[in-house]
C-alpha positions in Angstrom: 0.0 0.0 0.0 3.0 2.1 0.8 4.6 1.7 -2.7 1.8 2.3 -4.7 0.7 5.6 -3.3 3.8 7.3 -3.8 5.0 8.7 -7.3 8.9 6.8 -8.0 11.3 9.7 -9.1 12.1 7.8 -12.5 8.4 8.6 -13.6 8.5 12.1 -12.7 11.5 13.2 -14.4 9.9 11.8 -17.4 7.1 13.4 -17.0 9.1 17.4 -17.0 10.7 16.3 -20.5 13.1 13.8 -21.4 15.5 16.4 -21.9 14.6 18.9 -19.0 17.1 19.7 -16.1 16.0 19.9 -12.3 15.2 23.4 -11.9 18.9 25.3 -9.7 18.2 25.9 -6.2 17.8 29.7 -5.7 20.9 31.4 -4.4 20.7 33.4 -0.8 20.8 36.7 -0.7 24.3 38.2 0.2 25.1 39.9 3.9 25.8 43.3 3.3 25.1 44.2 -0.4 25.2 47.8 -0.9 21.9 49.5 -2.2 21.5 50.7 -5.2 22.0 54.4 -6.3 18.9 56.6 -7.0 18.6 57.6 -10.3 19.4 60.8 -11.5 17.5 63.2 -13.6 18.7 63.6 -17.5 20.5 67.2 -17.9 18.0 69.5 -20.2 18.4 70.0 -23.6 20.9 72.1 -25.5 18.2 74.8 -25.9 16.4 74.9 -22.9 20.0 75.7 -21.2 20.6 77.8 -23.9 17.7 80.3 -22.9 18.2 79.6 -19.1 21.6 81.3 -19.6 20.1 84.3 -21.6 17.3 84.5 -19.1 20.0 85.2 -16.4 21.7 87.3 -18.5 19.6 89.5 -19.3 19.5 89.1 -23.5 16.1 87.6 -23.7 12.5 88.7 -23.1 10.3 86.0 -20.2 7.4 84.8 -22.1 4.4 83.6 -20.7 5.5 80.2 -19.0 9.0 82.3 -18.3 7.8 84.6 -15.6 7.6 83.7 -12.5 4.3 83.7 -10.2 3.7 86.6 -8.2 1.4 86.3 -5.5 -1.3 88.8 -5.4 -1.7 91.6 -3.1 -3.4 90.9 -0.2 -6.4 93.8 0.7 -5.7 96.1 3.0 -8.3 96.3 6.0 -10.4 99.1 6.1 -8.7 102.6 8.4 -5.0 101.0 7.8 -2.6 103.7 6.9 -0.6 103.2 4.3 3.4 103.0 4.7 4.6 104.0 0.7 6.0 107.5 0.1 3.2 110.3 -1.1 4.0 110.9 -4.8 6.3 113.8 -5.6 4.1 117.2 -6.8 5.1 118.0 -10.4 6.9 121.1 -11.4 4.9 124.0 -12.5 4.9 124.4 -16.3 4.9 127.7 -17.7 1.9 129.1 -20.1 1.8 128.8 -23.8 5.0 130.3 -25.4 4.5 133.6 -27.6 5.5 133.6 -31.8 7.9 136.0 -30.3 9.7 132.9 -27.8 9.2 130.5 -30.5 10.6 132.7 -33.6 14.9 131.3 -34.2 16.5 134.8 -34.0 20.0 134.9 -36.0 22.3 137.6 -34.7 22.9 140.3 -37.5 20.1 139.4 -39.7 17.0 141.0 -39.7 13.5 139.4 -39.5 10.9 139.6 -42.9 7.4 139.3 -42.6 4.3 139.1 -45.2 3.8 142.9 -44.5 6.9 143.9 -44.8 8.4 141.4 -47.7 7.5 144.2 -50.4 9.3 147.2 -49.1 12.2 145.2 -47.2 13.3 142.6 -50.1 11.3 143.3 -53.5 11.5 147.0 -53.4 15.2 147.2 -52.4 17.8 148.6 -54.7 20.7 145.9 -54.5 20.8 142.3 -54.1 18.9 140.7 -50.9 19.3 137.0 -49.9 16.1 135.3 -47.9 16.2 132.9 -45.7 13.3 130.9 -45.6 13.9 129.1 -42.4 11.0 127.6 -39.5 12.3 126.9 -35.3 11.5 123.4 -35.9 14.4 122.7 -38.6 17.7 121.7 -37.5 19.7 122.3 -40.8 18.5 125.9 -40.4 20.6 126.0 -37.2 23.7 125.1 -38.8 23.8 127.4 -41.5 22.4 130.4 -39.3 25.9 131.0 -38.0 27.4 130.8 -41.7 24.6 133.3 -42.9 25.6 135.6 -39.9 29.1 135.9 -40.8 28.3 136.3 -44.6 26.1 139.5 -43.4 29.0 141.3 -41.5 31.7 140.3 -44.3 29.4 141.4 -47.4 27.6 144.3 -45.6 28.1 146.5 -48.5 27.0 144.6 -51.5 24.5 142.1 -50.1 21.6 142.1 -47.6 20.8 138.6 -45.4 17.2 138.8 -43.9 15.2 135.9 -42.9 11.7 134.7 -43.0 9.5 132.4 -40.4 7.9 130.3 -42.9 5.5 128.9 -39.5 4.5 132.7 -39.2 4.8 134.1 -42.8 2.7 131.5 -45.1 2.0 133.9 -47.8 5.2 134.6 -48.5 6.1 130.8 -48.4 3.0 129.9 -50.7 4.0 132.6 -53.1 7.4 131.5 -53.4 6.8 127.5 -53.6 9.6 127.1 -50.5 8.4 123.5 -49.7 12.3 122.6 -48.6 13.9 125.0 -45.4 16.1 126.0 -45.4 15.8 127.8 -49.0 18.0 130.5 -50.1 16.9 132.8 -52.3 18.4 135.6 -54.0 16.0 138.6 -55.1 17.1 141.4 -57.5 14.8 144.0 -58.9 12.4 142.6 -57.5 12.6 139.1 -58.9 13.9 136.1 -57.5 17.5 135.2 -59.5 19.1 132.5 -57.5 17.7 129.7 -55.7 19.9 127.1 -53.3 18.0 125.0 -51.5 19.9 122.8 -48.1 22.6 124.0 -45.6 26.0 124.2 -47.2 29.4 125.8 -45.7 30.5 128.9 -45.9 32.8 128.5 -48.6 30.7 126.5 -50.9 28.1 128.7 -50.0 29.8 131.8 -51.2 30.4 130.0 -55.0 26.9 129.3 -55.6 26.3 132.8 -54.8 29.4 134.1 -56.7 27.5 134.9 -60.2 25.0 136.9 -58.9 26.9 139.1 -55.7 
């Protein structure tokens, strides 16, 4: 009864495979084996360094997703005084400046108008050069000082006057100055020499050579 209830080890080898090894006992577990490391996290990509650096720097504007969170302000109970500096007054600003503060005044030349542009240039007996200048034009700045000097060193042969083209618009419109500044030369009455832009003094003084 003994023999027949148990399985003989012949039969069960047969029965994993004919060719089947016994399965390898299972090793212990060594004393003392050290732990693995964590796993660290992969560096970022070249171009998300890449802007982290300029970020820092400086050299790039924070999007969006850039910026960092900013809490909002918390409300301020109701009486609390507030602790921030009172906002500086601003400075007192003068009144509306006159045609007189506004008008470029260049030293030795006198000043044209529509009333007087008859009897000061076309009615005068020699040779009279306009300036058709406005306060808002730099080049008419540079060459004031160069028309100036021209006045004193040609005093007896040649007149320098000037004309606000802001203030004069008749005389501008009857003229066709679209350009300042324009130089024009009148004689007799009649305009005989036209030179439009700043020039120096020298170059200046050719153009007008033919007609002085």
């Amino acid at each position: 009864m003994e023999a027949a209830g148990r399985r003989p080890p012949a039969r069960a080898h047969a029965r994993r495979g004919a060719g089947a090894a016994p399965p390898r006992p299972r090793r212990p577990a060594r004393p003392g084996r050290p732990a693995r490391p964590a796993l660290r996290a992969p560096p970022p990509p070249p171009a998300a360094a890449a802007r982290r650096s300029a970020l820092r720097a400086g050299t790039a504007h924070r999007t969006g997703r850039d910026r960092p969170r900013v809490a909002p302000a918390r409300a301020r109970p109701a009486g609390s005084r507030s602790t921030a500096p009172a906002p500086a007054p601003a400075p007192a600003t003068a009144g509306p400046a006159t045609p007189e503060e506004h008008s470029m005044v260049v030293p030795g030349l006198d000043e044209v108008t529509d009333e007087t542009f008859a009897t000061e240039v076309l009615a005068a007996e020699g040779p009279v050069l306009v300036d058709f200048t406005a306060d808002w034009c730099a080049p008419c700045r540079m060459v004031a000082p160069v028309l100036s000097e021209i006045a004193r060193e040609e005093a007896g042969r040649l007149r320098v006057v000037t004309v606000d083209v802001d203030r004069n618009p008749e005389t501008q419109a009857a003229y066709g100055v679209l350009s300042m500044p324009t130089l024009m030369v009148f004689r007799g009455g009649e305009p005989v020499k036209t030179v439009v832009g700043a020039r120096a003094k020298a170059r200046l003084l050719r153009d007008l050579a033919d007609v002085l």
